[in-house]
N, C-alpha and C positions, 0 to 999 in steps of 0.2 A: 254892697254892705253885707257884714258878715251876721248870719243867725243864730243867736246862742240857746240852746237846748236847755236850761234851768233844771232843780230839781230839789224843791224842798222837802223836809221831813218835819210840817210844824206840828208841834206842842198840841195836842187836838184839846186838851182841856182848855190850858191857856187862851187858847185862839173861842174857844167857845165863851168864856169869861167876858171877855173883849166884847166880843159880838153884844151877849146880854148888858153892859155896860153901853155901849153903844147903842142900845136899844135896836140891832141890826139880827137879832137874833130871827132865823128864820121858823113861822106857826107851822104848826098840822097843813103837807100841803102844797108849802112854799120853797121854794129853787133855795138853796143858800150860795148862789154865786153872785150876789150881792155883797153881802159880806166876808166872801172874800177880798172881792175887788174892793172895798172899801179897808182891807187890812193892808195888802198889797200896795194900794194909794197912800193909808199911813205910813206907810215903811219908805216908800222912794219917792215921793208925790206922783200927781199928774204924768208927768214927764217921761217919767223911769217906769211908773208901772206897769210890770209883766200882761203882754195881753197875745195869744190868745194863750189862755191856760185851764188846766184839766183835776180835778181835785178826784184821787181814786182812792176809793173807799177801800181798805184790804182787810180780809175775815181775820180777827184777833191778832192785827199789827196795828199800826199808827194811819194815818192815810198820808200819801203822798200828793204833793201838788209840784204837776210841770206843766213848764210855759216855755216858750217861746220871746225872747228877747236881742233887740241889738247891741243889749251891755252887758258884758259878761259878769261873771260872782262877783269876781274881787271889789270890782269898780262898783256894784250895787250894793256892797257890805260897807262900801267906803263912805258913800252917799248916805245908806241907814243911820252907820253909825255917827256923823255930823248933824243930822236934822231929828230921827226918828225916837220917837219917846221908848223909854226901855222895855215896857211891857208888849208894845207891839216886835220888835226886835226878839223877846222872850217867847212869843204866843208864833210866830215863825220859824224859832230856831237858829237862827241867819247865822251860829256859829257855821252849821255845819249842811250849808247851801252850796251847791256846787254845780258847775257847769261844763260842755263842751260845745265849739264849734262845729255846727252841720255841715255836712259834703254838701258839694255842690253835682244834686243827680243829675246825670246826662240825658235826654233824649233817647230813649227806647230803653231804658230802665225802667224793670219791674219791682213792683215793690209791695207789701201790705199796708192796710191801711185803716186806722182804726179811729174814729172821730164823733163826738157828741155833738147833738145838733139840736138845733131849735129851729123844726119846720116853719116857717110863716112868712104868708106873701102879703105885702105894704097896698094900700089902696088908698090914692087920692080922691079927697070928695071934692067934684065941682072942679077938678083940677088944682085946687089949693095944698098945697104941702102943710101947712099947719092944721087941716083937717086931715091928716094922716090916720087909716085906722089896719092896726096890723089884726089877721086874722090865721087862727092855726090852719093850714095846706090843707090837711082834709076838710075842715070847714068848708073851706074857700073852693074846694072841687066839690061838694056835696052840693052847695049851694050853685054853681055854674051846668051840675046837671040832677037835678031832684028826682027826674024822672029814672036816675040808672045810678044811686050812688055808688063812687067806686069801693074796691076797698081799700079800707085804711094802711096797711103796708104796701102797698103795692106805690100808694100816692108818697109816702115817705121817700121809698126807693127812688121814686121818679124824682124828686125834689132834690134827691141828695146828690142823685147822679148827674142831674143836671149842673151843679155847682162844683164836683169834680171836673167834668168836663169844661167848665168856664175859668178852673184851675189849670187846664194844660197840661190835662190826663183823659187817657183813653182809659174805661171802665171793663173789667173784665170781668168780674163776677164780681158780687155786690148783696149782701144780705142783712137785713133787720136782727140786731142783737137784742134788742129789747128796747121797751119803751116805757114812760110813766108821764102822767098828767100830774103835771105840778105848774104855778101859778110861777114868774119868773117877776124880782123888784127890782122898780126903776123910779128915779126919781120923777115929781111932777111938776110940768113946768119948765120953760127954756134955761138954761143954765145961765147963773151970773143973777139972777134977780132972791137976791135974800140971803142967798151963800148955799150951799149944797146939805148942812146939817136942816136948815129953815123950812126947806122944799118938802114935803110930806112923801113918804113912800107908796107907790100905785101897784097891785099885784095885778100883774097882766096874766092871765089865764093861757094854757095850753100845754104842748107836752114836749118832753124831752127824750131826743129817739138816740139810740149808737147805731152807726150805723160802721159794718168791717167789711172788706171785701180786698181785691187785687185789682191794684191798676200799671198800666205803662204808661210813662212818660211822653209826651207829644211835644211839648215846648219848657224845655230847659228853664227857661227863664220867666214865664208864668208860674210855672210851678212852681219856684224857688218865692216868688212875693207872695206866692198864695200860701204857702207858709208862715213866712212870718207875719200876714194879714190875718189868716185862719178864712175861715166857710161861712156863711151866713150870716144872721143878725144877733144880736148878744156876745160877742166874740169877747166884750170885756168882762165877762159875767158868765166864763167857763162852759162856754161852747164854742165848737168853729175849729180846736186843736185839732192839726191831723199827725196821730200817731204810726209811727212808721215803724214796718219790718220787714223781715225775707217773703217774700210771696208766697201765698199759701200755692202748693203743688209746684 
């Protein structure tokens, strides 16, 4: 299956209008990768929505949002423009959305790699998956040794690298680009019971790290789903992108 590289230029006022209208606007605080996936979902449904994807902030330009998809432009502007109300189509831009298919890296290709993440490790109560309770990584090491807390990038580092590795990359160097504690929204409630507008919004607390470094390729073929899967938890909610370049040195 081929992965398409996406790349919008949306409307940041528009797209902010939306949000407030949709009462998705994110407080003092709050992740707004909610409301994009909630824009994103207006435009192509369930189905088609772009996931994992990356919204970059840029000093005195528009912000761009790329994702990762197995449908390319055309066929996504095609589907928009059949079902998509026009404002959400306006607040994206979707004229001038544009895509390319990714290589397919080989085994022992170095590469950079640049990816937002949302540290947190899942903990079953009782063994019961519907008593699920996720807790931010450093939490969850502080709490497993009280008596030696670690430090907090160091546990990032380790988190992320581990999920590189579980992608089907050998880690080379690997460094904390910054972090911020922001609340991330998710709906509450199993999905399907009241409809997805009905369900109340739950701000789960914790932080969002980038992490950049240099990795080689170990398994061709892991790496290429771990792409279009993306890293961790909230992949639909603009974490988990792994951003690719020439390796640093």
């Amino acid at each position: 299956m081929t992965t398409h590289l996406l790349r919008f230029d949306p409307d940041a006022a528009r797209a902010a209008l939306w949000f407030e209208a949709e009462r998705l606007a994110p407080r003092s605080g709050e992740d707004d990768g909610y409301a994009w996936h909630a824009l994103l979902t207006a435009a192509f449904g369930k189905a088609l929505a772009p996931k994992p994807f990356r919204v970059l902030a840029r000093r005195g330009r528009p912000p761009q949002l790329l994702a990762y998809s197995a449908v390319a432009a055309d066929d996504l502007k095609a589907a928009a423009a059949d079902f998509a109300d026009p404002k959400v189509i306006a607040a994206l831009a979707l004229d001038g959305l544009a895509s390319k298919a990714m290589p397919a890296f080989a085994a022992g290709r170095r590469l950079g790699v640049s990816v937002r993440l949302r540290p947190v490790v899942r903990t079953d109560r009782d063994g019961d998956r519907n008593k699920t309770r996720e807790l931010d990584a450093f939490v969850a090491a502080c709490a497993a040794a009280p008596d030696a807390p670690p430090e907090r990038s160091q546990v990032y580092l380790d988190w992320a690298r581990a999920r590189l590795i579980d992608a089907g990359a050998k880690v080379e160097l690997l460094r904390l680009d910054g972090f911020e504690g922001c609340a991330v929204l998710r709906r509450s409630g199993p999905s399907g019971q009241g409809g997805q507008g009905a369900r109340p919004l739950l701000a789960i607390p914790g932080h969002a790290v980038t992490i950049v470094g240099t990795i080689c390729i170990v398994d061709a073929e892991r790496f290429a789903a771990a792409i279009a899967r993306g890293l961790g938890r909230h992949r639909a909610f603009g974490y988990g992108m792994m951003l690719l370049s020439p390796p640093e040195g």
